[in-house]
C-alpha positions as CSV (number, residue, x, y, z in Angstrom):
1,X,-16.9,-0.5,16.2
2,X,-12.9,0.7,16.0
3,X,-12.0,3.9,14.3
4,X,-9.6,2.8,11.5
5,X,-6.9,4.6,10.0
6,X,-5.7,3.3,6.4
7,X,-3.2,6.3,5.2
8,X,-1.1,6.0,1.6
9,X,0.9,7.8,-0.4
10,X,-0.2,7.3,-4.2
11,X,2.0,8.7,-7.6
12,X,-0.3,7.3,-10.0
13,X,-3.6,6.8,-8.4
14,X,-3.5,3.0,-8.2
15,X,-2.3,2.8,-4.1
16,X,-5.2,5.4,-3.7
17,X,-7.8,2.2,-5.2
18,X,-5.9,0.2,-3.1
19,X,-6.7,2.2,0.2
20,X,-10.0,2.9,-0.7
21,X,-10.9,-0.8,-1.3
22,X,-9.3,-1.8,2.4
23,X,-11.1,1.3,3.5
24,X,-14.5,-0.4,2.1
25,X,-13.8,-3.5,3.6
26,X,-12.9,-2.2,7.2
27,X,-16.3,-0.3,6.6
28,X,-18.0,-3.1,5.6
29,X,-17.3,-5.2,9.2
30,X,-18.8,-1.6,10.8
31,X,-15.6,0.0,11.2
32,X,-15.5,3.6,11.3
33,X,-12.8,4.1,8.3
34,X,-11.0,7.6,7.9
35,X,-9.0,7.2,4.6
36,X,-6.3,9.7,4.6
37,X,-3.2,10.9,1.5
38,X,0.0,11.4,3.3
39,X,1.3,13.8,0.8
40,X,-1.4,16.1,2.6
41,X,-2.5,15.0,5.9
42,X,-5.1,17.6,7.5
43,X,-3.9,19.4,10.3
44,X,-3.5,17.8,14.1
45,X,-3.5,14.2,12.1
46,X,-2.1,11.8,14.7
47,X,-2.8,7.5,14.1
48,X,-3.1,8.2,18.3
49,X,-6.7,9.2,17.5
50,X,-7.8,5.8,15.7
51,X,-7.6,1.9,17.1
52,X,-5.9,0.3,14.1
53,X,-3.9,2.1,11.2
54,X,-3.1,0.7,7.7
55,X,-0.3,2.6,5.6
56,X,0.0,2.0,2.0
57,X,2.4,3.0,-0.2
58,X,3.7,2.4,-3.6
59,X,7.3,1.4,-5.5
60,X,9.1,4.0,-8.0
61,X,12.2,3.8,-8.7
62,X,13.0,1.0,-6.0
63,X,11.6,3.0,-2.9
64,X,8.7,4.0,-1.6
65,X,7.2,7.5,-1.3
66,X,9.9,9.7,0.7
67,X,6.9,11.5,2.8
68,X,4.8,7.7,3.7
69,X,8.8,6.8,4.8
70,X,8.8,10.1,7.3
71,X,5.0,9.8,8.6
72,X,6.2,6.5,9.7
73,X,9.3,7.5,11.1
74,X,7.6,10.5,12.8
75,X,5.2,8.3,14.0
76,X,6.8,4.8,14.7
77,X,6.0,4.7,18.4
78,X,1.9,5.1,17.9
79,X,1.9,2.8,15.2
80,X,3.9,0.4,17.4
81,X,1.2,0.8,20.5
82,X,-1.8,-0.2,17.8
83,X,-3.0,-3.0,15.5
84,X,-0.8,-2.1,12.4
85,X,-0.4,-3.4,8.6
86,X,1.5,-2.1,5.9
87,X,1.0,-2.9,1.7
88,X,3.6,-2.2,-0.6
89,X,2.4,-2.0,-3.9
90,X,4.4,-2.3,-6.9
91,X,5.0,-3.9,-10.5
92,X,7.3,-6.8,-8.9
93,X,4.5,-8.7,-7.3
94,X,2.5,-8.8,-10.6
95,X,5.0,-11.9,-11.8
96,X,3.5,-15.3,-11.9
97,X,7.1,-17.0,-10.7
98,X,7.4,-16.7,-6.9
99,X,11.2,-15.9,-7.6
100,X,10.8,-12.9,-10.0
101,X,8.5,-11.1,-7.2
102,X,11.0,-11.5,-4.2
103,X,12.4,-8.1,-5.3
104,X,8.7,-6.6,-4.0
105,X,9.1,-8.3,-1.0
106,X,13.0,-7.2,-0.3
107,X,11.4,-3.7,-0.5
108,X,8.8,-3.4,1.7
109,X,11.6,-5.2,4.3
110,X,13.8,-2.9,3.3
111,X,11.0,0.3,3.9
112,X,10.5,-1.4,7.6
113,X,14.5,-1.5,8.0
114,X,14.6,1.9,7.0
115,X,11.8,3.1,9.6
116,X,12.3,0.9,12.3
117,X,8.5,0.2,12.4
118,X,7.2,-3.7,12.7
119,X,3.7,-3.9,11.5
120,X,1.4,-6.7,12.7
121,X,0.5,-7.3,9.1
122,X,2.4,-6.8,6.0
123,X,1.5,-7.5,2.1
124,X,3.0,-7.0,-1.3
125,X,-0.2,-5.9,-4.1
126,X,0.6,-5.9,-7.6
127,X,0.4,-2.5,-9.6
128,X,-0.6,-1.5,-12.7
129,X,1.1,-0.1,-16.1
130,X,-0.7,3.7,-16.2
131,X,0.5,4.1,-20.1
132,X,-2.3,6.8,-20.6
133,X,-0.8,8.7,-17.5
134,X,2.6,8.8,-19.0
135,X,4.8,11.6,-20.7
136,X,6.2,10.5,-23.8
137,X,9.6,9.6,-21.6
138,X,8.5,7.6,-19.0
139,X,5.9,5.5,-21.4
140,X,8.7,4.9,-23.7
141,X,11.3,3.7,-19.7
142,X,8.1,1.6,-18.4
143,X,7.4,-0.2,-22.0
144,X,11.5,-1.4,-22.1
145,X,11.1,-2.0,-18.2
146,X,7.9,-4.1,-19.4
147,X,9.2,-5.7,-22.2
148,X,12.6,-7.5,-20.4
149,X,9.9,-9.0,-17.8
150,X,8.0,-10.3,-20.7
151,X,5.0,-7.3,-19.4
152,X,2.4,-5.5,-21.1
153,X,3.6,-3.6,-23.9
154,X,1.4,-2.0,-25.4
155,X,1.1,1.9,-24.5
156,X,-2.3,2.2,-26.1
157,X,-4.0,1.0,-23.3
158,X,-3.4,0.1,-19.3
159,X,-3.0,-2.8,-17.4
160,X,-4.4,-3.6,-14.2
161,X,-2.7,-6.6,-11.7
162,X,-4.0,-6.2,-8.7
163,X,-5.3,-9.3,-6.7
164,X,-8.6,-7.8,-5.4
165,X,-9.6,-10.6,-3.7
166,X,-6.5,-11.1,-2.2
167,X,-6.7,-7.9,-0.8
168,X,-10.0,-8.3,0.3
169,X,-9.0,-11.5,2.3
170,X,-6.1,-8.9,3.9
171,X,-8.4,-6.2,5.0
172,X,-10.4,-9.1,6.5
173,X,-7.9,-10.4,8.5
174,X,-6.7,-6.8,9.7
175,X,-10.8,-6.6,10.4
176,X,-10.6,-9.2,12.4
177,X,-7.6,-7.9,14.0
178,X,-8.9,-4.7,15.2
179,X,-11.8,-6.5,16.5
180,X,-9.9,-9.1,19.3
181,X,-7.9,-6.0,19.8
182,X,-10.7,-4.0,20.8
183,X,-11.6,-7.4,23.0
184,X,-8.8,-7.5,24.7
């Protein structure tokens, strides 16, 4: 059994699902699984004290969150030493044409740039449309954001995009990952 790390930074709750679902999955292959928000990690947190780490963090704006870029910064050389994956999640991989969600990819490449850290395991997981979590402004930005991608637009409901069993099949592999690791 491995002690798994998946860490995430979340501003809308739908990178924390993410998480949790790799989480279960890790836990599921008898994984010991510590899910943990960057935005406040407990005291003494160190990916030095687990065999594998996953770090998930989500698009706004056209970055990801500031403080998931700095705990990978801070922590680039213990991530390097371990089995490692990062998921990006954001609205740009929910397209159906492989073209319209290269922007999702260019960011997470452009997150690695910007840390220096080269994961064994990367993926891009589409979003969702939070209208109910929305202030009048930002409901009003992501329905015109929506509507020019030919999206979801209407704000009296949510919308949900992400590939669960795509994700699923991920957290397997990065299972199976930690496993020969721990062989080795």
């Amino acid at each position: 059994m491995a002690r798994a790390l998946v860490c995430y930074g979340s501003s809308e709750g739908q990178t924390a699902a993410v998480a949790e679902r790799i989480g279960d999955v890790l836990d599921d292959h008898d994984h010991e699984v510590t899910l943990v928000n960057l935005k406040h990690p407990p005291d003494g947190f160190s990916p030095s004290n687990y065999d594998g780490v996953v770090v998930g963090a989500s698009v706004h704006a056209g970055s990801h969150q500031p403080y998931v870029a700095h705990f990978v910064r801070d922590h680039r050389e213990e991530l390097s030493q371990l089995p490692s994956a990062f998921v990006s999640v954001s609205l740009s991989a929910a397209h159906a044409d492989e073209a319209e969600r290269a922007p999702a990819r260019e960011m997470l490449e452009a997150f690695l740039d910007e840390t220096g850290w080269a994961p064994d395991e990367t993926l891009t997981v589409a979003g969702a449309l939070k209208y109910s979590q929305y202030g009048l402004l930002k409901r009003f930005a992501m329905k015109r954001i929506a509507g020019k991608a030919s999206g979801d637009t209407d704000t009296s409901r949510d919308y949900e995009y992400t590939d669960w069993e795509a994700l699923e099949a991920f957290a397997d592999e990065f299972a199976a990952l930690l496993e020969s690791s721990r062989e080795e």
